[in-house]
Every structure is written in structure tokens, then in C-alpha cells.
N, CA, C and O of each residue as an XYZ file, in Angstrom:
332
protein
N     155.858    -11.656    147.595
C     155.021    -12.831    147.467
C     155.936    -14.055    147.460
O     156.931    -14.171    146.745
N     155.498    -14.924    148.309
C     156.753    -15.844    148.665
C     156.009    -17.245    147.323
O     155.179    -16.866    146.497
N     156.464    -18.694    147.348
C     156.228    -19.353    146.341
C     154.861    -20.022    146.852
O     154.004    -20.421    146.064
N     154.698    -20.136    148.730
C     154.287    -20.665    148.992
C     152.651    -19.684    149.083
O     151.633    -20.060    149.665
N     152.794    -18.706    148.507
C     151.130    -17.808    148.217
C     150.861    -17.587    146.847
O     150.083    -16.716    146.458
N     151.613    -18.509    145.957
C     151.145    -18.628    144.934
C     150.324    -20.169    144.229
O     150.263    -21.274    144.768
N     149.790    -19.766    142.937
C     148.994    -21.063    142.487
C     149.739    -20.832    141.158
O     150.468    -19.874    140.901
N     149.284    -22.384    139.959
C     149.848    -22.462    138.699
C     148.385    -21.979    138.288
O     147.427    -21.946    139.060
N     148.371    -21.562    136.775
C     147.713    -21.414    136.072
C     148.042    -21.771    134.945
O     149.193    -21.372    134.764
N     147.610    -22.397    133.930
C     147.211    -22.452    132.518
C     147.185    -21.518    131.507
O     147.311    -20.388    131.979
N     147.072    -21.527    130.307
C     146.989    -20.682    130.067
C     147.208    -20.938    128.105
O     148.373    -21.013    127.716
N     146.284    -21.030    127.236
C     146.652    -20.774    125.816
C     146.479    -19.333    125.330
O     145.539    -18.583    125.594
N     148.002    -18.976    124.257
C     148.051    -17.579    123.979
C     148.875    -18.589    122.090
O     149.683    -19.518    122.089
N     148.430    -18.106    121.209
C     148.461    -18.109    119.862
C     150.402    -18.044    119.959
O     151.032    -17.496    120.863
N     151.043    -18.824    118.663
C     152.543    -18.460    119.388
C     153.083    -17.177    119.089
O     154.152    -16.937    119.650
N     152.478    -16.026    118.127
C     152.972    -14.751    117.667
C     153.160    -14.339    118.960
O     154.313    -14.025    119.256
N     152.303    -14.260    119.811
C     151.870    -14.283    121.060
C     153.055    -14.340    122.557
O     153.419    -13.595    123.467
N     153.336    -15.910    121.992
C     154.164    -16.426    122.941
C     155.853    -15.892    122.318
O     156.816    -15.923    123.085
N     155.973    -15.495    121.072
C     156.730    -15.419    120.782
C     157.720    -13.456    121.139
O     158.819    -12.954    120.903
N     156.610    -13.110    121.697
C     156.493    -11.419    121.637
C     157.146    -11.557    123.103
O     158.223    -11.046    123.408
N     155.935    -12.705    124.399
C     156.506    -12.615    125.384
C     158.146    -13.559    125.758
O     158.756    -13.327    126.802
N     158.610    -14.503    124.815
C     159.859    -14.671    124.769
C     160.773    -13.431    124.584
O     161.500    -12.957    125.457
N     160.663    -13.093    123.634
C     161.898    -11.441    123.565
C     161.692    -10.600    124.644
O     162.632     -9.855    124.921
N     160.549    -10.526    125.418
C     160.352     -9.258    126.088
C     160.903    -10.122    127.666
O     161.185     -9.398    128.620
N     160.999    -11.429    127.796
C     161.397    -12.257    129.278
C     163.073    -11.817    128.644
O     163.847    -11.528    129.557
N     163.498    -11.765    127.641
C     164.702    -12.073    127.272
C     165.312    -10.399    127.951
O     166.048    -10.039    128.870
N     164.450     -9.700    126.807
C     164.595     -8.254    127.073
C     165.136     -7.405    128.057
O     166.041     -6.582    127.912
N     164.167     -7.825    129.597
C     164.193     -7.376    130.458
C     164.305     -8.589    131.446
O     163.385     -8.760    132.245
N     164.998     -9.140    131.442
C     166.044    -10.649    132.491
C     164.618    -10.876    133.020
O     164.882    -10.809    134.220
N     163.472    -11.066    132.979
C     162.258    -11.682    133.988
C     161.417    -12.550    133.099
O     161.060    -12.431    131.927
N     161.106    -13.935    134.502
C     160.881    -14.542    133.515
C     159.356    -14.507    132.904
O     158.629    -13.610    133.331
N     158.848    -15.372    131.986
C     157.926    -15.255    131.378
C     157.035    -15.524    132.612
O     156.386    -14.562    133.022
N     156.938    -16.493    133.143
C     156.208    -16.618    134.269
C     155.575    -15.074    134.634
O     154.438    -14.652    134.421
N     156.870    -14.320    135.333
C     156.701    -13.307    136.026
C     155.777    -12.186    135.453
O     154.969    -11.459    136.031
N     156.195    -12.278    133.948
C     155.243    -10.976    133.222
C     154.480    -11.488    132.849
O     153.849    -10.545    132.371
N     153.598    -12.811    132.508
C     152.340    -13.008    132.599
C     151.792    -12.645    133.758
O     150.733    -12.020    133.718
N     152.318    -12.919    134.855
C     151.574    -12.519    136.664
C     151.434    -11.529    136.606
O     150.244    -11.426    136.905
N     151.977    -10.074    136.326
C     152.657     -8.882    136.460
C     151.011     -8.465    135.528
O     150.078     -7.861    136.059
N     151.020     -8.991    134.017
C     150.214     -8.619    133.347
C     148.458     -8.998    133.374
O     147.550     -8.307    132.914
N     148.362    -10.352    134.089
C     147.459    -10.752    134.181
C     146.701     -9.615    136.056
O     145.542     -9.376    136.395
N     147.514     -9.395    136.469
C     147.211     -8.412    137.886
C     146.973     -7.199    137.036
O     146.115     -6.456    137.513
N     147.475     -6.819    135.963
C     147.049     -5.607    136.058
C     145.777     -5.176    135.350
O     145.039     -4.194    135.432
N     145.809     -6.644    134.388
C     144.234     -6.628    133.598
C     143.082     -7.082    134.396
O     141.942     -7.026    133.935
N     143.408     -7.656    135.907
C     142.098     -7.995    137.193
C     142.173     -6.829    137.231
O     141.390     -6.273    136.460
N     143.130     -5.841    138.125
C     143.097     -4.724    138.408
C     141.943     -3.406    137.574
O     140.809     -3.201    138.007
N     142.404     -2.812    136.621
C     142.051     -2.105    135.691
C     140.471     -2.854    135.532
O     139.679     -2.088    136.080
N     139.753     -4.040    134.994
C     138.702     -4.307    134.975
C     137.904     -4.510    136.011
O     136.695     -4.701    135.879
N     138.599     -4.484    137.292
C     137.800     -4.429    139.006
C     137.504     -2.627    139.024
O     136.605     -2.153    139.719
N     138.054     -2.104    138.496
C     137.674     -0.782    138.864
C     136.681     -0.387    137.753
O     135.751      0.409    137.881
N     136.989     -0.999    136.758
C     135.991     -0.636    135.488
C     134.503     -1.018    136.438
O     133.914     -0.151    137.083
N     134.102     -2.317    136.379
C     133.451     -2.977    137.074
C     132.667     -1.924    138.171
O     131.657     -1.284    137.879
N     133.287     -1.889    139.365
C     132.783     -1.003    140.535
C     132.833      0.472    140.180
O     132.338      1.249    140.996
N     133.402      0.987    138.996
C     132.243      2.517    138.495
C     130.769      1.862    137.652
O     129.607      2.037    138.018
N     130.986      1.501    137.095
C     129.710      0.795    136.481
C     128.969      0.270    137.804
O     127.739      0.310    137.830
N     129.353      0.007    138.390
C     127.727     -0.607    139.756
C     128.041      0.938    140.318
O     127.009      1.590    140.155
N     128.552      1.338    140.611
C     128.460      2.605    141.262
C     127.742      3.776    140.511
O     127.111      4.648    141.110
N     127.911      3.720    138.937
C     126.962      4.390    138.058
C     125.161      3.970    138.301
O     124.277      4.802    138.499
N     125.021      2.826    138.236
C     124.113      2.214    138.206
C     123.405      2.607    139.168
O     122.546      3.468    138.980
N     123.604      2.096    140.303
C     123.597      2.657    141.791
C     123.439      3.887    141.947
O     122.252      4.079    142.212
N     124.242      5.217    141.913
C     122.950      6.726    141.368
C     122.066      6.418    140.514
O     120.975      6.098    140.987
N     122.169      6.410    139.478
C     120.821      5.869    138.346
C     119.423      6.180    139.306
O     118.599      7.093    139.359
N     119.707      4.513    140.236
C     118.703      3.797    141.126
C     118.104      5.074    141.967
O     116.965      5.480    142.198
N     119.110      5.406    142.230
C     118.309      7.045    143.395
C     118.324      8.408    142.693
O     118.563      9.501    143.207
N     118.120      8.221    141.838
C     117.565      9.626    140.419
C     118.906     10.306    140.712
O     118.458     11.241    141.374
N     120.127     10.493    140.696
C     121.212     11.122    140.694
C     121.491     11.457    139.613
O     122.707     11.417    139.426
N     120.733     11.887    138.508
C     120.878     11.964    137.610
C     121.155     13.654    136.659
O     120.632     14.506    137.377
N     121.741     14.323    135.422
C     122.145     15.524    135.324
C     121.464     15.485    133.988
O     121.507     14.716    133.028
N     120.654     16.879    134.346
C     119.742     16.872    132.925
C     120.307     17.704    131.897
O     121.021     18.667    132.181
N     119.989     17.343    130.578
C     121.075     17.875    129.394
C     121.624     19.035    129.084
O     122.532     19.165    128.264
N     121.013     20.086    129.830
C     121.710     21.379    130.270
C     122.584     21.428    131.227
O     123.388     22.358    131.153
N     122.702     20.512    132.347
C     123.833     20.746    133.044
C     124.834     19.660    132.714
O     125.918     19.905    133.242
N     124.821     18.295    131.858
C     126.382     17.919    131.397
C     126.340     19.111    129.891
O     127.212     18.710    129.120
N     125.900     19.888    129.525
C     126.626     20.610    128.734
C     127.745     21.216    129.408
O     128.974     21.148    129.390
N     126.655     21.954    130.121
C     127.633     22.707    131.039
C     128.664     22.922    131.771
O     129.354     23.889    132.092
N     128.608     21.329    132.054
C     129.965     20.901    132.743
C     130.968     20.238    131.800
O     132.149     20.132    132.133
N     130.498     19.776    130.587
C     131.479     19.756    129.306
C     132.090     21.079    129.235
O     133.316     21.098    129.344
N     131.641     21.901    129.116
C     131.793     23.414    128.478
C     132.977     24.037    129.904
O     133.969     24.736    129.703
N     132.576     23.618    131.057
C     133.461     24.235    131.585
C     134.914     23.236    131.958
O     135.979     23.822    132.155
N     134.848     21.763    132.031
C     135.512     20.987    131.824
C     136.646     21.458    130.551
O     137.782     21.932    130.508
N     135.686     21.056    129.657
C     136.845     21.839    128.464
C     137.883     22.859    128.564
O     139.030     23.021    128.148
N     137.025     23.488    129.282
C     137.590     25.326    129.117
C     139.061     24.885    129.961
O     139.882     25.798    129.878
N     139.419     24.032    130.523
C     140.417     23.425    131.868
C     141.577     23.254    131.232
O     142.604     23.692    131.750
N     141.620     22.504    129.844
C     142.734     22.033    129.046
C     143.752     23.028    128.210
O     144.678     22.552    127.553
């Protein structure tokens, strides 16, 4: 990612906060900048997928795709049995 495909952002974080991500830029030579970006991608990330199972849940729902309480036992029961 070059400088010229990036934007600034803003941003208030409490200073315990700011103070956790000072040692950890120190920690590991990168700067704070970088592991807010690093961290803020991975919390879009992780909640875009949360997101699109939930409409995708929803979405069977809508067309009766649905498992009646004898068969998620069942598939608990054999799920389990896996571990």
C-alpha cells in the first residue's frame, strides 16, 4: 500500500489505551500509526464476516432452511463425538 492509497483518520482512545499502544510501537519497531491500521483492518475484517453469516442465516430462515430439534441434537451429538 503505497502513501498515495491511503487516508488520515482520527481517532480518541482513553490514554491507558494509548499508553499500551506506545510500548507495543516501541516493542515491535512499527509505528503506532501502522498497528492501529493493522488493527483497525482486522476488526472491519472479522465484523464483515460476522455480518454476512448473519444475512446469510437470515436468508435460509426466509426459505424455511430450517433443522428441527431432533436433528441439531443430533448433529451436536455427532459433532461432539469429533473432539
Amino acid at each position: 500500500m503505497s502513501v498515495a492509497d491511503t487516508t488520515i483518520v482520527t481517532a480518541r482512545i482513553d490514554a491507558a489505551l494509548k499508553a499500551k499502544l506506545e510500548a507495543l510501537s516501541r516493542a515491535t519497531k512499527r509505528s503506532k500509526s501502522y498497528l492501529a491500521a493493522e488493527a483497525i483492518a482486522a476488526y472491519v475484517e472479522l465484523n464483515e464476516w460476522q455480518i454476512s453469516e448473519i444475512e446469510t442465516g437470515i436468508a435460509e430462515l426466509g426459505r424455511g432452511e430450517v433443522l428441527s430439534d431432533e436433528e441439531v441434537d443430533e448433529l451436536y451429538k455427532r459433532l461432539s463425538r469429533r473432539g
